[in-house]
C-alpha positions as a Markdown table, in Angstrom:
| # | Residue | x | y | z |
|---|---|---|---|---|
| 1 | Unk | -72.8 | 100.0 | -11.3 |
| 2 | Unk | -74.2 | 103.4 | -11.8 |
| 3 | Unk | -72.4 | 106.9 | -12.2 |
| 4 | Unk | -73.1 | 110.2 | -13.5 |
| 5 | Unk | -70.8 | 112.7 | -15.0 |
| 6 | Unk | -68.2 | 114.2 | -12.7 |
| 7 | Unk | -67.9 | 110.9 | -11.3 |
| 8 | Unk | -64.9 | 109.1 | -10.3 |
| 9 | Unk | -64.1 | 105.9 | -11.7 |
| 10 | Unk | -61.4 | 104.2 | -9.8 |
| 11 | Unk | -59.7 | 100.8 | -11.0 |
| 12 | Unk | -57.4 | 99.0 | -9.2 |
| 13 | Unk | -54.8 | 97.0 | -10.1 |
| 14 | Unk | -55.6 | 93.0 | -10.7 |
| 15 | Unk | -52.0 | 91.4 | -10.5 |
| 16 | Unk | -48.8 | 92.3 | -8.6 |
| 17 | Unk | -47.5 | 95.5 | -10.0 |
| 18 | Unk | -50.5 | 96.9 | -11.3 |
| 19 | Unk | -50.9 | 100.6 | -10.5 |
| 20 | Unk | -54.7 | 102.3 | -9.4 |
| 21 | Unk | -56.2 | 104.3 | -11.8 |
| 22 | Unk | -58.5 | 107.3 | -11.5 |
| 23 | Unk | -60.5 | 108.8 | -14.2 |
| 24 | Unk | -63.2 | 111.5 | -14.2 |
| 25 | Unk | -66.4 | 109.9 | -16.0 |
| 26 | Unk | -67.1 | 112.8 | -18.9 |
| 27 | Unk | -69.7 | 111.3 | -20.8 |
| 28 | Unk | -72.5 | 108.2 | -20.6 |
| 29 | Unk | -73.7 | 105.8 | -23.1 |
| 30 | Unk | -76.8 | 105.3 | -21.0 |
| 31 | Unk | -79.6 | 107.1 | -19.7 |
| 32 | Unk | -79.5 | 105.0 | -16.2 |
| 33 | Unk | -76.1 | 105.1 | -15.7 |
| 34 | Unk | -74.7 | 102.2 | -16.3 |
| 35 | Unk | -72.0 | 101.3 | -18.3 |
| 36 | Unk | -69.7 | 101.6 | -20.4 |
| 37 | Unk | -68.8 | 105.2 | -19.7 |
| 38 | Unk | -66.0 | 107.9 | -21.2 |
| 39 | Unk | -63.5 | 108.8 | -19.1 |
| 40 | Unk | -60.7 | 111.0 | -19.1 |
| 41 | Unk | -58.0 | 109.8 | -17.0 |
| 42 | Unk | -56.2 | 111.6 | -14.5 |
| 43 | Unk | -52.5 | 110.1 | -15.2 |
| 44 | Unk | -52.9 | 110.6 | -19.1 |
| 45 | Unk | -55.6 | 112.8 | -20.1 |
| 46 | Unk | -56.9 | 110.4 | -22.4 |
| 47 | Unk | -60.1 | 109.7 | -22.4 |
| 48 | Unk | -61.3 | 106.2 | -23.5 |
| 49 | Unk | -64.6 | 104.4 | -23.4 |
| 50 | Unk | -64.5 | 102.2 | -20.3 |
| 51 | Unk | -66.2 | 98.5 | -20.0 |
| 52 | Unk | -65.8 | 98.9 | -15.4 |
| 53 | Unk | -65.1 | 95.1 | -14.3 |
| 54 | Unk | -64.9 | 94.0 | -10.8 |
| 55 | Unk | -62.0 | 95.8 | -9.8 |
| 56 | Unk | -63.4 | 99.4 | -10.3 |
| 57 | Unk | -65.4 | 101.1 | -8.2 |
| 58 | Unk | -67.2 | 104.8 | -8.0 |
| 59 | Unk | -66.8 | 107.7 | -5.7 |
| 60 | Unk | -68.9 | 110.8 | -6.1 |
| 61 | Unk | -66.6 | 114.3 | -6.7 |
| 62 | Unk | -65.4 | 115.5 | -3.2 |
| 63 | Unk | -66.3 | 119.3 | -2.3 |
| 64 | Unk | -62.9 | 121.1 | -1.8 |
């Protein structure tokens, strides 16, 4: 996985119940891309530094 900042990273839920999360990727621990990354979630926020697993994905920003 590889982002850059004004990414999207999108999470979804793993069990029954679990809701999709969206965060904006605001900072990178490294150079390349990869993770983890910072991210300031939509829902919240908060930011937090983010370890992605299988169930997230990236989108690049959409132009409005």
């Amino acid at each position: 996985m590889q982002a850059k900042v004004g990414d999207r990273l999108v999470m979804e839920g793993v069990h029954v119940g679990d809701r999709k999360r969206v965060g904006i990727i605001s900072a990178l621990s490294h150079e390349d891309g990869t993770p983890p990354y910072t991210v300031r979630w939509l829902d919240t926020g908060r930011e937090s530094l983010v370890f992605p697993g299988s169930e997230a994905h990236i989108e690049e920003p959409t132009e409005a």
